[in-house]
C-alpha positions in Angstrom: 0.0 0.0 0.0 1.3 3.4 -1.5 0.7 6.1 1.8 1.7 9.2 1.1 1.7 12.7 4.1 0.4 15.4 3.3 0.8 18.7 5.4 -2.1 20.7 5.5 -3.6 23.6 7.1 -7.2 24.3 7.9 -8.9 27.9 9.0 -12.4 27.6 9.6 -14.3 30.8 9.2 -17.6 32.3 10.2 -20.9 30.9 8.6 -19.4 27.5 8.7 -17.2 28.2 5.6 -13.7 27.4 5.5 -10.5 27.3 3.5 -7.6 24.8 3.1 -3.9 24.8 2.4 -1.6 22.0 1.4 2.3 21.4 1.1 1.2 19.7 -2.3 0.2 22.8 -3.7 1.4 26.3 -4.4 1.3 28.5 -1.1 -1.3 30.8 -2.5 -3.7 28.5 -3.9 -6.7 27.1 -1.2 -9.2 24.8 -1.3 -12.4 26.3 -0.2 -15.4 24.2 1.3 -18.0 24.2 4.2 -18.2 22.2 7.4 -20.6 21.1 10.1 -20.2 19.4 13.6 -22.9 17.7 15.1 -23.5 17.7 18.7 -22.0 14.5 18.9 -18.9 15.8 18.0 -18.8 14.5 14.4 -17.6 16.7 11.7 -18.1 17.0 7.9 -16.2 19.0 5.8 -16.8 19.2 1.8 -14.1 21.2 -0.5 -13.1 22.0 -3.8 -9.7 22.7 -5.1 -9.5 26.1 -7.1 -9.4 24.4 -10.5 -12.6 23.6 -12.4 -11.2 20.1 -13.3 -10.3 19.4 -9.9 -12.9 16.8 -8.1 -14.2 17.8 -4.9 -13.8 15.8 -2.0 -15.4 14.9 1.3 -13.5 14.4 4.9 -15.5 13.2 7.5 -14.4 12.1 11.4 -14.7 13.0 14.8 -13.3 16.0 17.2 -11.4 14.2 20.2 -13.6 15.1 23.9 -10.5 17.7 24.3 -11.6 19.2 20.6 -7.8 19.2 19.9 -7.8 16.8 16.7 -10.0 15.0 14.7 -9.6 11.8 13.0 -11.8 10.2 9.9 -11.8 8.9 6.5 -11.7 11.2 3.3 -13.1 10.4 -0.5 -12.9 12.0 -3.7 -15.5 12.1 -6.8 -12.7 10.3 -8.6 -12.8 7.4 -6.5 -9.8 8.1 -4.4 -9.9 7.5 -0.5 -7.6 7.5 2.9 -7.6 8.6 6.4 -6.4 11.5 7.7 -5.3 13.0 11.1 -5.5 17.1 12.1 -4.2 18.2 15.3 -5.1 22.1 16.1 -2.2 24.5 16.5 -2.3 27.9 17.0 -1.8 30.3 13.5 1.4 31.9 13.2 
């Protein structure tokens, strides 16, 4: 199995939008998406890369009781799928 890190950075905004950053891509370029948590502490977050040939993609987990990471499962309209792991640091 090919597993492969990828560095990313996530700002949520007001209105439950947010944008994301990756170490795969150029600096200035963001992903841009929505999220919602459910009082059960799962979250859902849906974004789209910049390009319009770009698929969009869906990550889904849960916040830790501390709210200091979440872990889930992501999936892509192309049929690509993996876990992922975000732990929350402060922006610099």
């Amino acid at each position: 199995m090919n597993q492969k890190k990828v560095d990313v950075k996530i700002v949520f905004g007001e209105n439950n939008n947010l944008e994301m950053y990756s170490s795969d891509m150029n600096s200035s370029r963001k992903a841009t998406g929505s999220y919602t948590i459910s009082n059960n502490n799962k979250i859902a977050i849906n974004c789209k890369w910049p390009d319009d040939n770009r698929i969009a993609f869906s990550m889904n987990g849960r916040l830790s009781q501390k709210k200091d990471f979440v872990d889930g499962g992501w999936v892509a309209g192309d049929n690509l799928s993996g876990g992922f792991y975000l732990a929350k640091s402060a922006l610099k």
